[in-house]
C-alpha positions in Angstrom: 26.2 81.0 22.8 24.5 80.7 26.3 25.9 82.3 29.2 28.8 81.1 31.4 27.8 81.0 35.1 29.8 83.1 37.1 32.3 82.4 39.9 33.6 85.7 42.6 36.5 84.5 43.8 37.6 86.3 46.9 41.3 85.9 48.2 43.8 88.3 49.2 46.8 86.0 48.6 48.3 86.8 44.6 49.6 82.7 44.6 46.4 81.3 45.4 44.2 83.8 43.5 46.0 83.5 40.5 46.0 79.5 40.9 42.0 79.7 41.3 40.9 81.7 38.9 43.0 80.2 36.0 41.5 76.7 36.9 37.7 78.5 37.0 38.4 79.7 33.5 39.9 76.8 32.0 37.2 74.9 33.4 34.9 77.2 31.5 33.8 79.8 34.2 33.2 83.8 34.0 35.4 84.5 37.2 35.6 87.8 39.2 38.2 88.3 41.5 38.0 90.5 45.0 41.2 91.4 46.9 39.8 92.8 49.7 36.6 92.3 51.8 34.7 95.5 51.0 34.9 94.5 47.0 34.3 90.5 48.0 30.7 92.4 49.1 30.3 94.3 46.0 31.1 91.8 43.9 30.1 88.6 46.0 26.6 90.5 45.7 25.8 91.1 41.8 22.7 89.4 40.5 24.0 87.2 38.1 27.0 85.0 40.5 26.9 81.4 40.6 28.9 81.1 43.5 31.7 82.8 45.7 34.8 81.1 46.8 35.6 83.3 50.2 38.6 83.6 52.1 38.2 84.4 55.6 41.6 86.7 56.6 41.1 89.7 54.3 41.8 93.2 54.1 39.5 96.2 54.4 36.3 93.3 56.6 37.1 90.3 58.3 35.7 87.0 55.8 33.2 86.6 58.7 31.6 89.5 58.0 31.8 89.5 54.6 30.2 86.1 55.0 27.4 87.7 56.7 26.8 91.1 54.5 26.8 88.7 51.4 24.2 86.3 52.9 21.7 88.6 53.7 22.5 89.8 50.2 22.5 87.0 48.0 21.2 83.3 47.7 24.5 82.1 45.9 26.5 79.6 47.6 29.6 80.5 49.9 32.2 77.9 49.6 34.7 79.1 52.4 38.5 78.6 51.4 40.8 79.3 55.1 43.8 78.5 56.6 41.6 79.1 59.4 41.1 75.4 61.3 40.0 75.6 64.4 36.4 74.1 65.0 35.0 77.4 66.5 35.7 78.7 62.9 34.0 75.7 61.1 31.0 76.0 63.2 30.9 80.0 62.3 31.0 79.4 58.9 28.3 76.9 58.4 26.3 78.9 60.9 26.6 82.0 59.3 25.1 80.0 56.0 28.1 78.8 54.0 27.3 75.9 51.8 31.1 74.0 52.4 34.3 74.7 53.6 38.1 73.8 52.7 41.0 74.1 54.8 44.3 75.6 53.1 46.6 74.5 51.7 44.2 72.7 49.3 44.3 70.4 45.4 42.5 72.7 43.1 41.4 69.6 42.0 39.3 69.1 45.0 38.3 72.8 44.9 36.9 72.2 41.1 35.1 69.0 42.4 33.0 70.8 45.3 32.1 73.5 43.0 31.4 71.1 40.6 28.9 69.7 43.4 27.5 72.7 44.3 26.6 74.2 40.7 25.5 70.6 39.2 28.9 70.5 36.8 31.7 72.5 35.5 31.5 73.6 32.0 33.1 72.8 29.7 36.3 74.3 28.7 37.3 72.5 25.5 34.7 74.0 23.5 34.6 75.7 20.2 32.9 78.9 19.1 33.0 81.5 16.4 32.2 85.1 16.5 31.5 85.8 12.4 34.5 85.0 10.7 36.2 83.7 13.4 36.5 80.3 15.3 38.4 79.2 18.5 38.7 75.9 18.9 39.6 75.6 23.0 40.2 72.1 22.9 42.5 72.2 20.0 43.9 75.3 21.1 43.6 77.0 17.4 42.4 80.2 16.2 41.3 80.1 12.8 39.6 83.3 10.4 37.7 82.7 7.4 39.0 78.8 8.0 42.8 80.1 7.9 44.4 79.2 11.2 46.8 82.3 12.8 49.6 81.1 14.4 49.6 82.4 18.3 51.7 81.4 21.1 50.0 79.2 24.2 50.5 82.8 26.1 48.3 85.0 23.4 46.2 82.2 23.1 45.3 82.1 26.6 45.1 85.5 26.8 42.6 85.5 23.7 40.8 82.7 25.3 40.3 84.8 28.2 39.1 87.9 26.6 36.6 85.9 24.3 35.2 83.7 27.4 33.6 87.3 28.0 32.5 89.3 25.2 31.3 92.7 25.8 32.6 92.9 28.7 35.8 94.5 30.3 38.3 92.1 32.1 41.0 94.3 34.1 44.9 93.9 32.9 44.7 92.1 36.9 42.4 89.2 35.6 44.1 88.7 32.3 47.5 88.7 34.1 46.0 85.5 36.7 44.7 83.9 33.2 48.2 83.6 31.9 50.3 82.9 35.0 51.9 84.4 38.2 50.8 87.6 38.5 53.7 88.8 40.1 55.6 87.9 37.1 53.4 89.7 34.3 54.0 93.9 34.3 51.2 95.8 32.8 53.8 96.3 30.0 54.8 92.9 29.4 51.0 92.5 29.1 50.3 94.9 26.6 52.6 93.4 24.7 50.9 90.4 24.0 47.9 92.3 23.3 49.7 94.6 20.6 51.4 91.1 19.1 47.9 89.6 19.3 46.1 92.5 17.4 49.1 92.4 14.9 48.5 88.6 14.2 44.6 89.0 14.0 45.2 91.5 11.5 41.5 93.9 10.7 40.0 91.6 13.0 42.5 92.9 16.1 40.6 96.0 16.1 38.0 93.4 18.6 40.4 93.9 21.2 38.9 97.3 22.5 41.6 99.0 25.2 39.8 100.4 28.4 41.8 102.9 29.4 42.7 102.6 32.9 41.5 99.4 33.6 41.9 96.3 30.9 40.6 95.3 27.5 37.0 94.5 26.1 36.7 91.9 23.2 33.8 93.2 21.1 32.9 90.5 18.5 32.7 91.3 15.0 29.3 91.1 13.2 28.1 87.6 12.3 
């Protein structure tokens, strides 16, 4: 299965975020999200990103400066999202070596297209894979085990889909919640429901979703 590239979103705003990221992963992305400019730097910064999508009015460092800390920290291209019109700032950004730029409000559409641009296509989303005895067909939107398909609702398959997208690693109850919808609308516990309801449903093969206490959950796939 090769790897999916990886997208660190940074935006402080819980409508847009939420609105990005979901369209990322649907479009087949490993997305990180940053809330404030000290973790865009962190994260922005890792070895193996793609790309960052930066906003420029943050909490914690101005986007400016997070623009600057990441490019003398990382070679991936900064696609500058702002609300932020005025030509002094367009000519800062570009000078400060972002790749593009996009005034809010924006289409996602046209966000996908210049990421598309920037990393030579989007994967696709509407793929299938299977992890031993199980298969997801994204396109179809199916689960299936030993070829016996397990009824889930769109919400626990998106969350499912989400979890599987990264195996291995640990995706924080934050980034599941902005898979599934509004964040503002899904409580930890409303979460965790799904998750139990999802286990339940996958039956011996729930005991892939690992809980990370603290933080999230980890889907560890079961031996091929």
């Amino acid at each position: 299965m090769p790897e999916r590239r990886k997208v660190v979103v940074v935006e402080d705003d819980p409508s847009i975020a939420a609105a990005v990221v979901r369209a990322l992963l649907q479009a087949g992305f490993d997305v990180e999200l940053a809330t404030d400019g000290r973790s865009g730097v962190e994260k922005g910064a890792a070895p193996n990103v793609a790309l960052i999508v930066l906003d420029l009015m943050l909490p914690e460092i101005d986007g400016i400066e997070v623009l600057q800390r990441l490019r003398a920290r990382t070679t991936a291209p900064i696609l500058v999202v702002t609300a932020r019109t005025e030509v002094s700032v367009r000519v800062a950004v570009f000078k400060e070596g972002a790749v593009d730029y996009l005034p809010k409000p924006f289409f996602i559409e046209e966000l996908l297209a210049r990421v598309h641009a920037r990393l030579g296509g989007i994967e696709d989303g509407g793929d299938s894979v299977a992890f031993g005895p199980l298969a997801i067909d994204r396109d179809r939107r199916e689960v299936a085990i030993d070829g016996r398909p397990i009824p889930l609702t769109p919400t626990e398959f998106s969350l499912f889909e989400a979890l599987t997208r990264r195996p291995g690693r640990a995706a924080s109850r934050g980034e599941l919640a902005f898979a599934l919808t509004d964040p503002d609308e899904v409580s930890p516990r409303h979460l965790d429901a799904h998750v139990a309801r999802l286990r339940k449903k996958l039956g011996s093969l729930g005991a892939a979703i690992v809980t990370i206490w603290g933080h999230g959950y980890r889907f560890d796939p079961p031996a091929q």
